[in-house]
N, C-alpha and C positions, 0 to 999 in steps of 0.2 A: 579126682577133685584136687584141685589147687590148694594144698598142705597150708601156704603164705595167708589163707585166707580166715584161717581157721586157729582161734586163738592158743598157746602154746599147754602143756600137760599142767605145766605152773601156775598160768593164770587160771587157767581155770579151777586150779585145787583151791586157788587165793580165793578169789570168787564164793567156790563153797564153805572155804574155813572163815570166812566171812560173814555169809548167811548163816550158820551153824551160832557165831558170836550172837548176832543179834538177836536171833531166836531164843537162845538160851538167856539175855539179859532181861529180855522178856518174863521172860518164865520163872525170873529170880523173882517176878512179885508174889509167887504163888508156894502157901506149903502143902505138906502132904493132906495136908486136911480138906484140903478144897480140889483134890479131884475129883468129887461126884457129884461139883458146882454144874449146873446148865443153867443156862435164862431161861430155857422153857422146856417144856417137855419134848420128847423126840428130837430136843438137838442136842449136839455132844457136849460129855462132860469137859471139862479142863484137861482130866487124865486119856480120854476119847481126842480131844482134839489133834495132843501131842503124839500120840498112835496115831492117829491118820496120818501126820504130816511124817511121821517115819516110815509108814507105810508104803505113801508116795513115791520118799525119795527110795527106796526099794525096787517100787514098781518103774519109777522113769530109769532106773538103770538096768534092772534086767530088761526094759522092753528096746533100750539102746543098744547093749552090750550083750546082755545076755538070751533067752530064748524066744522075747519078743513079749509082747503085751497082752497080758494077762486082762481080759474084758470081762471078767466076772466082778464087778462093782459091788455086788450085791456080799459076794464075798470077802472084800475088802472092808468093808464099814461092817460088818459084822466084826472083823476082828479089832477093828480099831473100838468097837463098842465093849468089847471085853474087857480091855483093860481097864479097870477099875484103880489105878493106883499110879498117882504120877509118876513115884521114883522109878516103877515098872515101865512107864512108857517112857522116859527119860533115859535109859539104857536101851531102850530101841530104838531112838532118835539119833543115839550116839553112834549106837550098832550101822547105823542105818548111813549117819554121816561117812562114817571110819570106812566102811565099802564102799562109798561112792568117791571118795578122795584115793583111796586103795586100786579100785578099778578106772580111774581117768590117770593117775601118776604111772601104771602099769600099759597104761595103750601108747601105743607109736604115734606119731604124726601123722602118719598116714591113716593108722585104723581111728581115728580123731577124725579125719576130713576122711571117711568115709560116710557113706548115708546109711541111715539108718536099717538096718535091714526086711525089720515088718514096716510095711508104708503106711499100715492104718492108724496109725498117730505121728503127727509130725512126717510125714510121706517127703522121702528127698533130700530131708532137711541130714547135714552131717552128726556124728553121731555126737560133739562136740556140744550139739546148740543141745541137747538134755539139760546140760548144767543151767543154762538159762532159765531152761522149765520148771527144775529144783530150784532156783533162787526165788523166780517170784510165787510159787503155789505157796513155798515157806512162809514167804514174806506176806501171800495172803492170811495163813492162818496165824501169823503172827502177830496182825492188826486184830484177828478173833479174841485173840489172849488178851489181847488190850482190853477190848472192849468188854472182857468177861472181867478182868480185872477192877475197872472201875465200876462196874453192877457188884464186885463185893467190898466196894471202898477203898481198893486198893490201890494205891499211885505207880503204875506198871512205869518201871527206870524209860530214861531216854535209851535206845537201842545204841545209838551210836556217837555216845559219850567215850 
Protein backbone atom coordinates (compact mmCIF):
# COMPACT_ATOMS: atom_id res chain seq x y z
CA UNK A 1 0.00 0.00 0.00
CA UNK A 2 0.96 3.41 -0.76
CA UNK A 3 2.85 4.62 2.61
CA UNK A 4 2.11 8.83 1.01
CA UNK A 5 -1.43 7.90 1.42
CA UNK A 6 -1.72 7.04 4.86
CA UNK A 7 -1.45 9.73 7.52
CA UNK A 8 1.99 9.93 9.35
CA UNK A 9 2.64 8.05 13.20
CA UNK A 10 2.32 11.81 14.42
CA UNK A 11 -0.70 12.74 13.16
CA UNK A 12 -2.35 10.37 14.01
CA UNK A 13 -1.07 10.32 17.79
CA UNK A 14 -2.34 14.21 17.47
CA UNK A 15 -5.53 13.01 16.36
CA UNK A 16 -5.93 10.73 19.48
CA UNK A 17 -4.23 13.05 22.02
CA UNK A 18 -6.92 15.13 20.77
CA UNK A 19 -9.88 12.88 21.19
CA UNK A 20 -8.50 11.81 24.53
CA UNK A 21 -8.71 16.02 25.48
CA UNK A 22 -12.09 16.35 24.71
CA UNK A 23 -13.37 13.47 26.23
CA UNK A 24 -11.70 14.01 29.37
CA UNK A 25 -13.18 17.98 29.24
CA UNK A 26 -16.24 16.24 29.12
CA UNK A 27 -15.95 14.16 31.85
CA UNK A 28 -14.67 17.13 34.09
CA UNK A 29 -18.47 17.84 34.56
CA UNK A 30 -18.90 14.70 36.44
CA UNK A 31 -17.67 13.61 40.22
CA UNK A 32 -17.23 10.57 41.66
CA UNK A 33 -20.44 10.52 42.98
CA UNK A 34 -22.31 10.22 39.90
CA UNK A 35 -21.08 7.19 38.50
CA UNK A 36 -23.98 4.89 39.17
CA UNK A 37 -26.06 7.84 37.30
CA UNK A 38 -28.15 6.16 34.24
CA UNK A 39 -31.21 7.77 32.60
CA UNK A 40 -32.86 4.62 32.65
CA UNK A 41 -32.58 1.26 33.53
CA UNK A 42 -30.37 -1.17 31.55
CA UNK A 43 -28.44 1.67 30.16
CA UNK A 44 -24.93 2.48 31.35
CA UNK A 45 -23.96 4.18 34.12
CA UNK A 46 -21.57 7.48 33.83
CA UNK A 47 -18.77 5.08 35.45
CA UNK A 48 -20.05 2.17 32.58
CA UNK A 49 -20.08 4.56 29.77
CA UNK A 50 -16.32 5.73 30.32
CA UNK A 51 -15.41 1.74 30.49
CA UNK A 52 -16.82 1.06 27.38
CA UNK A 53 -15.23 3.76 25.66
CA UNK A 54 -11.85 2.43 27.10
CA UNK A 55 -12.74 -0.71 26.33
CA UNK A 56 -13.29 0.16 22.59
CA UNK A 57 -10.25 1.91 22.26
CA UNK A 58 -8.56 -1.43 23.53
CA UNK A 59 -10.56 -3.41 21.37
CA UNK A 60 -9.96 -1.21 17.87
CA UNK A 61 -6.24 -1.69 18.46
CA UNK A 62 -5.72 -5.02 19.28
CA UNK A 63 -8.17 -6.07 16.44
CA UNK A 64 -5.69 -3.65 14.17
CA UNK A 65 -2.51 -4.25 15.60
CA UNK A 66 -2.65 -6.92 17.63
CA UNK A 67 -4.62 -10.49 17.49
CA UNK A 68 -7.55 -9.24 15.71
CA UNK A 69 -11.12 -8.75 16.83
CA UNK A 70 -12.43 -10.02 19.59
CA UNK A 71 -16.45 -10.56 18.73
CA UNK A 72 -17.61 -11.46 22.07
CA UNK A 73 -19.77 -8.24 22.71
CA UNK A 74 -21.56 -9.75 25.17
CA UNK A 75 -18.35 -9.90 26.99
CA UNK A 76 -17.39 -6.59 26.49
CA UNK A 77 -20.39 -4.66 28.09
CA UNK A 78 -20.34 -7.02 30.80
CA UNK A 79 -17.05 -5.63 31.70
CA UNK A 80 -17.70 -2.16 31.02
CA UNK A 81 -20.80 -2.81 33.44
CA UNK A 82 -18.69 -3.54 36.29
CA UNK A 83 -17.00 -0.76 36.83
CA UNK A 84 -18.82 0.91 39.16
CA UNK A 85 -16.56 3.80 39.84
CA UNK A 86 -15.48 6.68 37.66
CA UNK A 87 -11.97 7.23 38.84
CA UNK A 88 -11.71 3.36 38.03
CA UNK A 89 -12.88 3.75 34.62
CA UNK A 90 -10.90 6.96 34.13
CA UNK A 91 -7.52 5.01 34.47
CA UNK A 92 -8.78 2.73 31.90
CA UNK A 93 -9.50 5.26 29.60
CA UNK A 94 -6.18 6.62 30.13
CA UNK A 95 -4.57 3.03 30.24
CA UNK A 96 -6.42 2.67 27.23
CA UNK A 97 -5.37 5.99 25.48
CA UNK A 98 -1.53 5.64 26.49
CA UNK A 99 -1.60 2.09 24.27
CA UNK A 100 -2.99 3.17 21.62
CA UNK A 101 -0.75 6.47 21.17
CA UNK A 102 2.14 3.80 22.34
CA UNK A 103 1.15 1.25 19.74
CA UNK A 104 0.58 3.87 16.49
CA UNK A 105 4.02 6.06 17.60
CA UNK A 106 5.88 2.41 17.71
CA UNK A 107 4.45 1.13 13.99
CA UNK A 108 6.48 1.92 10.81
CA UNK A 109 4.91 3.46 7.83
CA UNK A 110 4.58 0.88 6.23
CA UNK A 111 2.93 -1.39 9.09
CA UNK A 112 0.50 1.91 9.22
CA UNK A 113 -0.37 1.52 5.49
CA UNK A 114 -0.72 -2.00 5.91
CA UNK A 115 -4.45 -3.60 6.06
CA UNK A 116 -5.66 -4.63 8.54
CA UNK A 117 -5.22 -8.10 9.05
CA UNK A 118 -8.59 -9.83 10.47
CA UNK A 119 -10.95 -8.32 7.38
CA UNK A 120 -14.13 -8.86 9.50
CA UNK A 121 -14.05 -5.30 10.77
CA UNK A 122 -13.01 -2.53 8.59
CA UNK A 123 -11.79 -5.53 5.86
CA UNK A 124 -8.90 -3.73 3.54
CA UNK A 125 -9.00 -0.81 5.16
CA UNK A 126 -4.99 0.12 6.42
CA UNK A 127 -4.32 -0.28 9.78
CA UNK A 128 -3.92 3.41 10.16
CA UNK A 129 -7.90 4.37 9.57
CA UNK A 130 -8.50 2.45 13.38
CA UNK A 131 -7.49 5.77 14.89
CA UNK A 132 -10.39 7.22 12.86
CA UNK A 133 -12.62 4.66 14.41
CA UNK A 134 -11.30 5.58 18.05
CA UNK A 135 -11.96 9.33 17.39
CA UNK A 136 -15.50 9.03 16.43
CA UNK A 137 -16.87 5.92 18.80
CA UNK A 138 -15.19 8.51 21.54
CA UNK A 139 -16.63 11.27 20.32
CA UNK A 140 -20.04 9.29 20.15
CA UNK A 141 -20.04 8.52 23.74
CA UNK A 142 -18.72 11.60 24.42
CA UNK A 143 -21.97 13.47 23.37
CA UNK A 144 -23.60 10.50 25.93
CA UNK A 145 -21.71 12.25 28.70
CA UNK A 146 -23.23 15.27 27.64
CA UNK A 147 -26.43 14.27 27.59
CA UNK A 148 -26.24 12.39 30.83
CA UNK A 149 -24.79 15.53 32.25
CA UNK A 150 -27.42 17.78 31.78
CA UNK A 151 -30.32 14.96 33.06
CA UNK A 152 -28.10 15.70 36.35
CA UNK A 153 -28.15 19.56 35.89
CA UNK A 154 -24.90 19.79 34.99
CA UNK A 155 -23.44 22.22 32.29
CA UNK A 156 -20.99 19.56 30.55
CA UNK A 157 -17.68 22.47 29.52
CA UNK A 158 -17.31 23.27 25.80
CA UNK A 159 -14.95 20.35 24.61
CA UNK A 160 -12.93 22.42 22.47
CA UNK A 161 -12.30 25.56 24.44
Amino acid sequence: MDTEAVPTASALVSQLETSRKYFKTTMSAFSEEDSGFAPGPGLFTVAAQVAHTADSVDWFVEGAFGKGWNMDFESHLAAARAVTSLAAATEWFDRAYDAAVATVESASADGLAAPIPDARIMGGAPRAAVVNAVVDHTAHHRGSLAVYARLLQKEPPMPYA
